[in-house]
Steps between C-alpha positions, in 0.01 A plus 500: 500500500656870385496744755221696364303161490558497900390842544194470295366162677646665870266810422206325362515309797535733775379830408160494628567341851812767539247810401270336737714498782584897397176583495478358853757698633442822378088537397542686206481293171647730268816551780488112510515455094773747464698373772470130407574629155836635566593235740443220196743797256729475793512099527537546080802667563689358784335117335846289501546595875124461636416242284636197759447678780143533565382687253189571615557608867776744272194661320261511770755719713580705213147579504477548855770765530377712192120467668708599797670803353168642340301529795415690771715820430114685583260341737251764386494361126505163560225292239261312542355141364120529582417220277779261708490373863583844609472392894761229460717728288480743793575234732784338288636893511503506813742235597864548463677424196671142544158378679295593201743324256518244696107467505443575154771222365372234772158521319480667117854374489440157557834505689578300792657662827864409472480648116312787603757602830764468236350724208449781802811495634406349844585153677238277523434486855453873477282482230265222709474751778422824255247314298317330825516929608409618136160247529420614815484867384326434194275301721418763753472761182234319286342312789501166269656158599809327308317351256245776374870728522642286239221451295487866475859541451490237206201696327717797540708324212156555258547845487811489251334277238340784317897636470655358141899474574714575158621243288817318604701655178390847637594438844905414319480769218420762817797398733677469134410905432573585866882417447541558141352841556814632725730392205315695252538805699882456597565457109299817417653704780842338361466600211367877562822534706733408260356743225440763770908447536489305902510146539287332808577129569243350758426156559217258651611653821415847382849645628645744204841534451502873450337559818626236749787340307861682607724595213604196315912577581736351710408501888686868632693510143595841409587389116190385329701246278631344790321150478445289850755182465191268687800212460684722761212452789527280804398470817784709591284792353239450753476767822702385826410548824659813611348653198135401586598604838525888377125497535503417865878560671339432818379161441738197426446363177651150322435353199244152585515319124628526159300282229650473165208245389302586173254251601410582817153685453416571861414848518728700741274832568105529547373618154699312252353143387807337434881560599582649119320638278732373189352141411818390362820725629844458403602560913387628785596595838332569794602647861296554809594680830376538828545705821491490849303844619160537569367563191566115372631698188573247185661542156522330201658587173454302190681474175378414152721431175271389217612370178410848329434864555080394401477251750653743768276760413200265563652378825550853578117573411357167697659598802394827514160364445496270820508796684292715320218229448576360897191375676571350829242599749512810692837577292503840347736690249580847664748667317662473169836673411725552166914536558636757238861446419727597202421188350252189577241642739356274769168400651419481886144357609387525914268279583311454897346152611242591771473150658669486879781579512480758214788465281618770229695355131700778339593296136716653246556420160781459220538399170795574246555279179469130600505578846228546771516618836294508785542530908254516770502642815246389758427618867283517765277782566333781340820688330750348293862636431556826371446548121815654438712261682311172351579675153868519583513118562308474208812657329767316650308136420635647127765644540743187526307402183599830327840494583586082394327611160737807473265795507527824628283492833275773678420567815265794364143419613169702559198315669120620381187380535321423229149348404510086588521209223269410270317228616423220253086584506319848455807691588326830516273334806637440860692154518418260740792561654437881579191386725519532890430210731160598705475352845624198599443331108770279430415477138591618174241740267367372175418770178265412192612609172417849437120595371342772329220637726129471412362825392375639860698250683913611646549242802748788614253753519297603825191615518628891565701498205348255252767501283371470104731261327324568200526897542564733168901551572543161561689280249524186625421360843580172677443365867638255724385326795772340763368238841675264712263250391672230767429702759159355709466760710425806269154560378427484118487892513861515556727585229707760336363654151705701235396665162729642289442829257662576235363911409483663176772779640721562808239782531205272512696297750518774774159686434350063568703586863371838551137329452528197708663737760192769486278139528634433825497816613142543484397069547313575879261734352407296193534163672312528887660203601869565396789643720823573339779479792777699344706470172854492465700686189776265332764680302842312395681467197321572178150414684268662692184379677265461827304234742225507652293313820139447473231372654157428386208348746293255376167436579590259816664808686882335391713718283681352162886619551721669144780533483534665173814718304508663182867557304635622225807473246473705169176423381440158668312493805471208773210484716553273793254346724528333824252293663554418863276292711495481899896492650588411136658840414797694422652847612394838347917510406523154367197598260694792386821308411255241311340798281840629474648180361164502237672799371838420454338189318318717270833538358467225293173601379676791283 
């Protein structure tokens, strides 16, 4: 059987029963059909790694998290199914995430327990006890026994036969479009640079080498036709201990391993997935280091030569992109640096893990030739090392590299901040890993694939400004919706919307700012039952912006919580909504640096 034979006969067979089970979780059929949908373009695409491993518990998660990430970002527009069960939708609502999968794949899913606490995420003596609690709520909600429940839970399925799912060859032409399109557009761009007189190299990744790539010449060469002797590099070339130690004189530091092993794959940082990024180098080297203060400070500097200055250049690029696409939970990328010297400038990424104890990775990056470079520096705590120092080292883990290939070495350097990677999806949006951690979450946030709103409908919008995505100096807009969709505590309301707009003019731009501003400004005399708590002015480097608190009461005497920013770069705009529920919430500053971060993003909306 082809692989397009297996696909066909896999979706034929499972298509209704996984739109079912959507349809269950959610209670909106059209949500359900476009989530199931993507999650069969999805299993299309990824098909030679799902296809053996439970293919079907694959798509109906797939489906879960995008039903997940389009929900809830309004409790006051929610729909409604008044031709469906609506009482057992409301009751199924009400119970927390994992318990209503868990119900839902027990019954429409024709699942048994063990295969159900697997698909969730749970151990199966934990899902016993949450399902026995799960019945006993739905109980208590409908006031039916176990068996009229499940009946009515199996009739549920009905609801989704009127729904016509789209031929299997549409289903693989779809996730076929959905890649092929970002190659059309890199050629076209490619080849409007090159008769425009630039030249733009990106990749899968979406890292350019104009913008993040350093000058393709000899690491701290002086003479551009100096070429790096990569035959010349050994371990000798990696940093020593005293050197590392110029970070930290205080502490004692000493060198704990140095692996020379191509094959060893066992990643030696948090972000990256594997131990190299080159598949097939010609050597590496690898060096870690340790100290004996207080701040249980490590180092580790790495060394790539790859059989040619291409393959370099996309170990360079995939190693930036660990980082720039990390998503551990509660880690967070908080600052982003460029290293200006006379010639081959280099990148520095910060990044702060918020589990206990905190822990701050400052990670800097090389590339020259064949060669790669990288070395992190990790420590407890809230701070990391200074900038200027950490660049320094940065320098000297070349400099012995320089001077064995005979080059003229600098120690000329000038530290900036500058805009963060790319990250390898909707690069003008916020990146998973810009998101805070909220609480006590120990889990990582989930994004759909960007949108274009419904004419009346921006999931960033509140109801003081109600944004129109669709107004007359708009050009183009798109939205994005980010949850921790692991997380069983948070309500369904809970979430983090962001819609992007790109204006007819830099003019249009600000006068959209000066309205939304005005809208606020005057919301608790059009709206009764809103209270604007303050707003906050942002204003840093090429951008310019503000945040806002709101509250609205709702007709039970609670009040619905914004969080809500508006930003600007040229004549893009980022609106950025925040949706906090309960003791699920995040500072008034930490907001700021998130709508902050949306701007410097918008740079890659330009």
């Amino acid at each position: 059987m082809t692989r397009v034979d297996e696909f066909n006969s896999f979706y034929a067979s499972t298509a209704a029963d996984a739109l079912r089970v959507t349809y269950a979780l959610c209670g909106d059929r059209q949500v359900a059909l476009e989530a199931t949908v993507d999650a069969y373009r999805r299993g299309w695409r990824d098909w030679t790694k799902v296809r053996d491993r439970r293919p079907l518990a694959h798509v109906r998660t797939e489906a879960w998290k995008a039903v997940a990430l389009s929900r809830g970002t309004h409790p006051l527009r929610r729909r409604h199914e008044e031709d469906s069960d609506t009482d057992l939708l409301a009751a199924l609502h009400d119970l927390p995430a994992d318990d209503r999968r868990l119900i839902v794949l027990l019954t429409l899913g024709e699942t048994d327990l063990a295969q159900a606490s697997r698909e969730v995420g749970v151990s199966e003596e934990e899902g016993i006890e949450r399902v026995g609690v799960a019945l006993e709520a739905l109980e208590k909600a409908l006031g039916h026994d176990l068996e009229t429940l499940e009946r009515r839970l199996v009739d549920l399925g009905t609801i989704t036969s009127t729904l016509t799912m789209p031929p299997a060859e549409e289903v693989r032409s779809a996730a076929r479009r959905g890649t092929q399109r970002n190659t059309v557009l890199l050629v076209v761009a490619a080849i409007a640079l090159v008769l425009g007189g630039g030249f733009v190299v990106t990749d899968g990744d979406g890292l350019s080498t104009q913008s993040s790539m350093p000058y393709r010449e000899k690491l701290g060469a002086e003479r551009p036709d100096v070429v790096l002797e990569a035959n010349k590099i050994s371990g000798d070339n990696l940093l020593s201990s005293s050197q590392v130690a110029e970070l930290d004189p205080d502490s004692a530091w000493r060198t704990t391993a140095t692996d020379e092993d191509p094959d060893n794959d066992t990643p030696y940082a948090t972000c990256p997935t594997t131990r190299f990024a080159d598949e097939n180098p010609s050597r590496v080297f690898l060096r870690t280091f340790d100290s004996e203060g207080d701040a249980n400070a490590r180092v580790a500097q790495a060394i790539e030569v790859s059989g040619s200055d291409e393959e370099a250049t996309q170990a360079y690029r995939t190693t930036v992109s660990w980082y720039a696409n990390c998503a551990h939970p509660r880690v967070q990328l908080t600052g982003s640096f460029v290293v200006k010297r006379p010639f081959g400038d280099f990148r520095i990424m910060r990044l702060r893990s918020h589990r206990d104890p905190e822990r701050v990775f400052t990670v800097g990056f090389t590339h020259s030739g064949s060669v790669s470079s990288t070395v992190v520096h990790e420590q407890d705590g809230s701070k990391g090392p200074d900038i200027q120092d950490f660049a320094r080292m940065l320098n000297t883990s070349v400099a012995k590299i320089c001077s064995d290939s005979g080059g003229q070495c600098s120690d000329e350097l000038e530290v900036l901040a500058e805009p963060p990677p790319r990250t390898k999806e909707a690069p003008e949006f916020l990146g998973i890993v810009d998101l805070p951690p909220v609480a006590d979450i120990d889990r990582v946030w989930s994004g759909i694939e960007p949108f274009e709103p419904e004419k009346g409908q921006n999931p960033s919008a509140t109801l003081c400004d109600d944004l129109n995505p669709q107004g007359r100096s708009v050009e183009e807009a798109r939205s994005r919706i980010f949850v921790i969709p692991q997380a069983r505590k948070l309500p369904p309301e809970f979430g983090v919307a962001e819609t992007v707009l790109t204006m007819k003019s830099e003019d249009a731009a600000k006068k959209l700012l000066r309205s939304v501003r005005g809208k606020f400004d005057g919301c608790e005399d059009q709206n009764l039952s809103a209270k604007v708590e303050g707003h906050t002015k942002l204003d840093a480097d090429g951008i310019s912006g503000t945040t806002w608190l709101v509250r609205f009461e709702v007709e039970s005497g609670d009040d619905v919580v914004y969080r809500t920013g508006l930003v600007r770069r040229g004549a893009t705009v980022a609106q950025v909504l925040f949706t906090p529920s309960d003791d699920y919430d995040i500072s008034g500053k930490t907001f700021n640096r998130l709508v902050t971060r949306a701007g410097e993003r918008l740079t890659y909306a330009e």
